[in-house]
C-alpha positions as CSV (number, residue, x, y, z in Angstrom):
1,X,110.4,142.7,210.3
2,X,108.7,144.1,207.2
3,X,110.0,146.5,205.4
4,X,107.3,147.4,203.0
5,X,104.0,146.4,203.1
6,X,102.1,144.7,200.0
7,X,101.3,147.9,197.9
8,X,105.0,149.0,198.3
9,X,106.6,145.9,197.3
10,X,104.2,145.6,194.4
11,X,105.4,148.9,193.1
12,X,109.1,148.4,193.7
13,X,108.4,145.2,191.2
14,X,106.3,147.5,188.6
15,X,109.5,150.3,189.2
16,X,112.3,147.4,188.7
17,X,110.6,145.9,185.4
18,X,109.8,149.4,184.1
19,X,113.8,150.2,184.3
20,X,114.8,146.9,182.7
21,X,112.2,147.7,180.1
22,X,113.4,151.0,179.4
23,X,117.2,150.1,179.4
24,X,115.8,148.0,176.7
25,X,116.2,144.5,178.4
26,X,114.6,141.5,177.9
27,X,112.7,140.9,180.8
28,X,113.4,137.1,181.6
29,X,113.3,136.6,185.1
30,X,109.9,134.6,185.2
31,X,108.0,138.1,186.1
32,X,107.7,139.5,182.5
33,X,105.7,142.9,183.4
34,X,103.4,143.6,186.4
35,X,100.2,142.9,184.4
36,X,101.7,139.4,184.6
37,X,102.3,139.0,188.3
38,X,100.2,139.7,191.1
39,X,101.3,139.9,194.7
40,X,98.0,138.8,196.7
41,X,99.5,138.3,200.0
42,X,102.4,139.8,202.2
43,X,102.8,138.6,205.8
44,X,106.1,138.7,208.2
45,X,107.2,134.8,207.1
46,X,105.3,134.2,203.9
47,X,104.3,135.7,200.3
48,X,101.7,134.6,198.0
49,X,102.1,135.5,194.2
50,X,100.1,134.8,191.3
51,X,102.1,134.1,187.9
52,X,99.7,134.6,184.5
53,X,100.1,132.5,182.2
54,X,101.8,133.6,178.8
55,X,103.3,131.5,175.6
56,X,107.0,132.6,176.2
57,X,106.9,130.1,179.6
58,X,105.2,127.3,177.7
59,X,106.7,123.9,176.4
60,X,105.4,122.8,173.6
61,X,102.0,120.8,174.5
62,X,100.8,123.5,176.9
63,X,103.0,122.9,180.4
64,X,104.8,125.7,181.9
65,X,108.6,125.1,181.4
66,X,111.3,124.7,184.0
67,X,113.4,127.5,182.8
68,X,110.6,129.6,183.8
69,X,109.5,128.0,187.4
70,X,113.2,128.5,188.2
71,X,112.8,132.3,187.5
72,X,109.6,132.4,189.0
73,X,111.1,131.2,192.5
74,X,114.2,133.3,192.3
75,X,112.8,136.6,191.5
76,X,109.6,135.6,194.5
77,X,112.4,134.8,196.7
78,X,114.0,137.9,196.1
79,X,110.9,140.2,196.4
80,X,110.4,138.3,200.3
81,X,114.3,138.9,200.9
82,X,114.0,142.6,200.1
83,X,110.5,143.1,202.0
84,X,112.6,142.9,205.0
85,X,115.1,145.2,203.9
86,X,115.7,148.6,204.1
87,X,114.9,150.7,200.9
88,X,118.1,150.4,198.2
89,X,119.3,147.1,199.7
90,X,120.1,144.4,197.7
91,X,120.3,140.5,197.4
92,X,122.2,138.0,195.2
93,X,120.9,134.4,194.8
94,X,123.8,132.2,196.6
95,X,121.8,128.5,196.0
96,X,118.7,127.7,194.7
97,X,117.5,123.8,194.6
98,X,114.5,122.9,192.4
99,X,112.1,119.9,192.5
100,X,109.6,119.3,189.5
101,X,107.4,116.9,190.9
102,X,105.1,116.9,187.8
103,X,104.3,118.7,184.6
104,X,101.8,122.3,185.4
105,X,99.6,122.3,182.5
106,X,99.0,126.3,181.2
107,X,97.0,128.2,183.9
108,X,97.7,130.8,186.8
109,X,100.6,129.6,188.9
110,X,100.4,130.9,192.5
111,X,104.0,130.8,194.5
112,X,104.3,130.3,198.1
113,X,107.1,131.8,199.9
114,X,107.9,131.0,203.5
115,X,110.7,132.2,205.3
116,X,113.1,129.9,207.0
117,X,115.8,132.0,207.9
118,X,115.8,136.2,207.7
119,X,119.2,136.9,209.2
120,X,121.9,139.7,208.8
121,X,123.9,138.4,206.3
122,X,122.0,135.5,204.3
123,X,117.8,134.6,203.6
124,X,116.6,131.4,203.1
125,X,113.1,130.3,202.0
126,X,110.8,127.5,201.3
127,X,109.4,128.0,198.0
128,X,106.0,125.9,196.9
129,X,104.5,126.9,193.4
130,X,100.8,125.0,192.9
131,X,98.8,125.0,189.8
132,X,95.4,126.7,189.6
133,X,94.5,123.7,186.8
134,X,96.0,120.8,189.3
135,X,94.6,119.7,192.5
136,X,96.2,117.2,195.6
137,X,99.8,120.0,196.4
138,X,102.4,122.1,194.6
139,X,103.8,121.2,191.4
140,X,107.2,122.2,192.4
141,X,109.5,122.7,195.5
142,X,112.1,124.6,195.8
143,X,115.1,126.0,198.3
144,X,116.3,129.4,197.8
145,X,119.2,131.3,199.3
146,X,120.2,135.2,199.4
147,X,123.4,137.0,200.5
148,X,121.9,140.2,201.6
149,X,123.6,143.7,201.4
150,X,121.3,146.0,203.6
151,X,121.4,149.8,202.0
152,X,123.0,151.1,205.2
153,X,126.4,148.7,203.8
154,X,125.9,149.9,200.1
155,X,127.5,152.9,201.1
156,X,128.7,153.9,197.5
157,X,125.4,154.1,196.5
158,X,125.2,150.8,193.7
159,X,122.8,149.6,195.3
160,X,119.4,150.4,193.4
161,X,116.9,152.8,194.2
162,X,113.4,152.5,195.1
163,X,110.3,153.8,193.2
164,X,110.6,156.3,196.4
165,X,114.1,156.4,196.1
166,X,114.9,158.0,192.4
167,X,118.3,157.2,191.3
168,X,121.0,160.3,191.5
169,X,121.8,161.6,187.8
């Protein structure tokens, strides 16, 4: 069941790139700041994000590079993971396998995320990402996997907060 609903989720992303940002990280997780990503749809078994286009994802010659489709589908798989979670829960990538089945030229990628499995332990999701600029199916598949750890387990508190949730100082 959903944990947040699309508003909420969209701010935990703002709240989680605003803290990187501030700690002074490079933000290289194929969702570099919220201006850049948009989530446009948030239903029980499947999430719809739009990626902008920027020049630190393109190859040379204009295509978006793999590098940045494979960070693009592990940080959407971990936005769905954590929309069924509890607030201050976490998830850690356990296996994430990629098709490139051709080249997206520069333009809006939109992500499709589609759950397969939401259980107590582990996620594990379809991933499509299409091409606004292409036509005739995605442009990439991919299968991603999450060990969850559910807030209520965190118990010593590492896990990180939510926008809701400030962090104890």
């Amino acid at each position: 069941m959903l944990q947040f609903t699309l508003d909420e989720l969209q701010a935990q992303l703002e709240y989680s790139i605003g803290l990187a940002e501030e700690a002074g990280m490079r933000i290289d997780t194929g969702i570099h700041g919220a201006s850049q990503t948009i989530i446009e749809e948030l239903e029980e078994h499947r999430l719809l994000v739009r990626r902008r286009a920027d020049t630190m994802s393109m190859r040379p010659g204009g295509s978006w590079s793999g590098s940045a489709q494979m960070s693009l589908v592990d940080s959407v798989g971990f936005l769905m993971t954590i929309a069924h979670l509890p607030p201050g829960s976490d998830a850690m990538t356990t296996d994430l396998a990629m098709q490139f089945l051709r080249p997206p030229p520069s333009g809006d990628l939109l992500t499709e995320v589609r759950v397969l499995r939401m259980g107590r332990r582990t996620s594990v999701l379809d991933v499509d990402i299409l091409s606004e600029g292409l036509s005739g199916g995605p442009v990439t598949h991919a299968t991603v996997s999450f060990a969850l750890r559910p807030a209520s387990d965190a118990g010593d508190g590492a896990s990180s907060p939510s926008p809701s949730q400030p962090a104890n100082e």
